[in-house]
C-alpha positions, 0 to 999 in steps of 0.5 A: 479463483476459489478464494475462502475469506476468514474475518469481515473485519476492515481488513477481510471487507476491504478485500472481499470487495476488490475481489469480488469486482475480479471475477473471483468466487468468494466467500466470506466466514465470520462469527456475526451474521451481521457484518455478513448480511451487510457485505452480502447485500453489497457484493455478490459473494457467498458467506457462511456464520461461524468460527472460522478454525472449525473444520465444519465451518471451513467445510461449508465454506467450500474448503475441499476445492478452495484454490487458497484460504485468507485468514485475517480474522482479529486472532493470530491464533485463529488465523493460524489454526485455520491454516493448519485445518485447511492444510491437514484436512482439505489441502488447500494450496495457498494459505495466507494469514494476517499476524500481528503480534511480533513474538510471532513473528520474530520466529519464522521458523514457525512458519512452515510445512512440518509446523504451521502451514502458512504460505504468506504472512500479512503483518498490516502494523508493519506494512502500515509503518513501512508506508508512513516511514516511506512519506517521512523520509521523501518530503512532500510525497502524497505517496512512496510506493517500492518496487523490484525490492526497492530499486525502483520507486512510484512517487505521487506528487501535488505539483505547486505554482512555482516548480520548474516543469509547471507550465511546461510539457512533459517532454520538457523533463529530459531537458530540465534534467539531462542525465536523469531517466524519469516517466509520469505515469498519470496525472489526476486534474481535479480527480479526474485521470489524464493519461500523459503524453509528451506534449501534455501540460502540466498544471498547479494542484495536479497530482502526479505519479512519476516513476524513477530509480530511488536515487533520482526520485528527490531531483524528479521532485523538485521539478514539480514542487518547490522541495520541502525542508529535510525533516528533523522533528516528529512528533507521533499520537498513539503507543499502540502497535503502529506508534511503537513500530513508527518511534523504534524505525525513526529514533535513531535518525529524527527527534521523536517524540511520542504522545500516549494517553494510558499510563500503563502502556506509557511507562512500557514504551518509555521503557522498550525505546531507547531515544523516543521522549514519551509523554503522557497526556492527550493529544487534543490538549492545546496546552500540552500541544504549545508545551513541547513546541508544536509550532516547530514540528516538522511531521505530526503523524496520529496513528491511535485506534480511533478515527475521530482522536486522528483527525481532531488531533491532527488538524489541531496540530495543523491549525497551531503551526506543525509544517506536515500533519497525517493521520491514520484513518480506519473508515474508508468513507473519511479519507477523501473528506480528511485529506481535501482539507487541513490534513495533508496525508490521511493514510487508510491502512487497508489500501495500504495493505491490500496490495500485499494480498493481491499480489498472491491473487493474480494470475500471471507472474505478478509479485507486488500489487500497490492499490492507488486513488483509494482502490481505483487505480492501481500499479503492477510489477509483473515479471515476463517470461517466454519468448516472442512466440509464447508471449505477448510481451517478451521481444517486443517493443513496448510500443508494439504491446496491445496494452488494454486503454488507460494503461502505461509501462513506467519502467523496466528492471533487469538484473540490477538495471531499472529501464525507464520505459521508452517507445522504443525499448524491448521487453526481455524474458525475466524482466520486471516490468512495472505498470500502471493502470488508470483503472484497475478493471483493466487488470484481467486484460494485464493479466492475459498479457503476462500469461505465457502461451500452451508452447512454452516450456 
């Protein structure tokens, strides 16, 4: 695929490297030569200087043959313009643009054919805080990732001496919860992937990937942690875009409260929440920490434009008593550093968002990507269309599908039913059948297998 990147920015880096390892053709458009020369010297990629809403600059680019153009420049009208070039002058097929500021889109009905021809809209601010508020209402979860519209839900867990399946084999899950349909997915042991079996053991501190229906992911949890006390308390650093989304999508059900150290943009918050206490003030300050009782904190979530405040703060609130501390972390090379110390979640908001871009990039019918392990790993929902004979997939038994090495079907959602997958179920036309991959390299071989042969109709 021909795929035209506009913005090296975290957002177009990040993207350009998972594409590039995919056999995609990419180029990448941005106004520093920089940034550019430092991403042509790592990846195989093509780059072009300039403003990316140009048409001459879309031209060198490789506009008038590009299979989609991915806006993600640090300008909604940039990005939007650009998808209104590529529409009117090249005719490029897909259009994908990242959109931050709410005016924009609280309008949709900008968003079309007759005005702005964009196909996708990518918000990363309230992807971002989708993601954050998954990990607060499920407790103890390193990671809450949705499916089939949210029927089905990926939990990734540290299991902890004490939880009832510790010790114990896989097999032993259906026992521990008659009535309760469940899968383990993987398991990561000091970083290194097991791919599960029934007769797998599962030790302390292994991180788990479990697949449930949403309803059934609190009872699957306590079989592998001692569960964590509901949250009441939070207590949020940042009023910028992501803390404002957070505060207004939590006041209502906990106790917020937001801390905010610019005194203008601090009185405009206090004023668009309605429940939200917000303080002015630094978040690193111990006194002010102490002052609104940090010590009972239930989550301490840092969410600020700046790494470096995150992660001090965070690990600050860790040291003076907060229960669960996360913090949000732009550069990729710290988030594995953070998150195998004092703080419990560091959340990296490109892997967060680059599952929304993929899922327009795959072949196959593959309507939601979730990138996992920092990139490395990564789970599908792929829908299966055909019939046994123009398909890999459909009527056959999941045990009877050539799925590529480190690879496993989790569940299986019908309609309205979520299948969890076992040996023995067949895969139907039209189901959404949601996978895991160990290694994501593996993902052009998922891909063939989701394909639907020449004599399909």
């Amino acid at each position: 695929m021909k795929i035209i990147i506009l913005g090296a920015g975290q957002v177009g880096s990040s993207v350009a490297e998972n594409l590039a390892h995919e056999a995609n053709d990419i180029t990448v458009v941005d106004v520093d030569p920089a940034r550019l020369h430092t991403l042509r010297d790592q990846l195989d990629i093509r780059t072009v200087v300039g403003r990316a809403s140009h048409p001459g600059v879309l031209s060198r680019a490789g506009a008038e043959d590009a299979d989609m153009i991915l806006a993600v420049t640090n300008s909604d009208e940039t990005n939007m313009i650009a998808c209104q070039v590529a529409y009117t002058l090249f005719h490029t097929p897909t259009k994908i643009a990242r959109v931050r500021a709410v005016e924009y889109l609280n309008h949709s009905r900008l968003f079309s054919q007759e005005a702005l021809p964009v196909d996708v809209l990518i918000s990363p601010e309230q992807i971002v805080t989708q993601y954050i508020q998954h990990l607060i209402e499920t407790p103890g979860a390193l990671q809450v990732l949705d499916f089939a519209g949210g029927r089905v839900r990926l939990v990734a867990v540290k299991a902890y001496y004490g939880g009832p399946l510790v010790g114990h084999e896989l097999r032993a899950l259906r026992d521990h919860m008659p009535g309760i349909d469940a899968r383990v997915a993987a398991i990561f042991r000091r970083g290194k992937p097991i791919l599960p079996e029934g007769h797998t053991v599962i030790e302390a501190d292994d991180e788990v990937f479990f697949i449930a229906a949403r309803e059934n992911i609190r009872k699957v949890m306590g079989e592998l942690r001692e569960l964590d006390k509901a949250v009441k308390r939070i207590m949020l650093v940042g009023g910028g875009n992501i803390g404002m989304r957070l505060a207004r999508a939590l006041e209502n059900r906990y106790q917020v409260k937001l801390i905010e150290h610019g005194t203008n943009r601090a009185a405009l918050i206090s004023e668009e929440l309605h429940k939200t206490i917000v303080l002015l003030g630094d978040a690193a300050d111990e006194d002010l920490l102490h002052e609104e009782n940090i010590d009972s904190t239930d989550v301490f979530c840092a969410v600020t434009n700046e790494d470096q405040v995150n992660i001090l703060s965070a690990m600050l609130a860790k040291r003076m008593g907060a229960r669960k501390v996360m913090s949000l972390i732009n550069r990729a090379s710290y988030v594995d550093l953070v998150q195998a110390g004092i703080i419990d979640i560091a959340i990296s908001p490109q892997q967060a968002t680059i599952g929304s871009l993929l899922a327009h990039v795959r072949r196959g019918d593959v309507v939601v990507v979730h990138s996992l392990r920092r990139g490395a790993a990564e789970a599908i929902e792929a829908i299966a269309h055909g019939d046994r004979n123009t398909s890999k997939v459909v009527g056959r038994a999941i045990e009877e599908v050539p799925l590529p090495p480190d690879t496993t079907i989790g569940a299986i959602v019908r309609g309205e039913q979520v299948l969890i997958a076992h040996h023995d179920v067949v895969i139907e036309a039209d189901d959404h059948v949601i996978l895991f991959l160990v290694d994501k390299r593996k993902v052009p071989d998922v891909e063939r297998l989701f394909q639907v042969g020449v004599t399909f109709i």
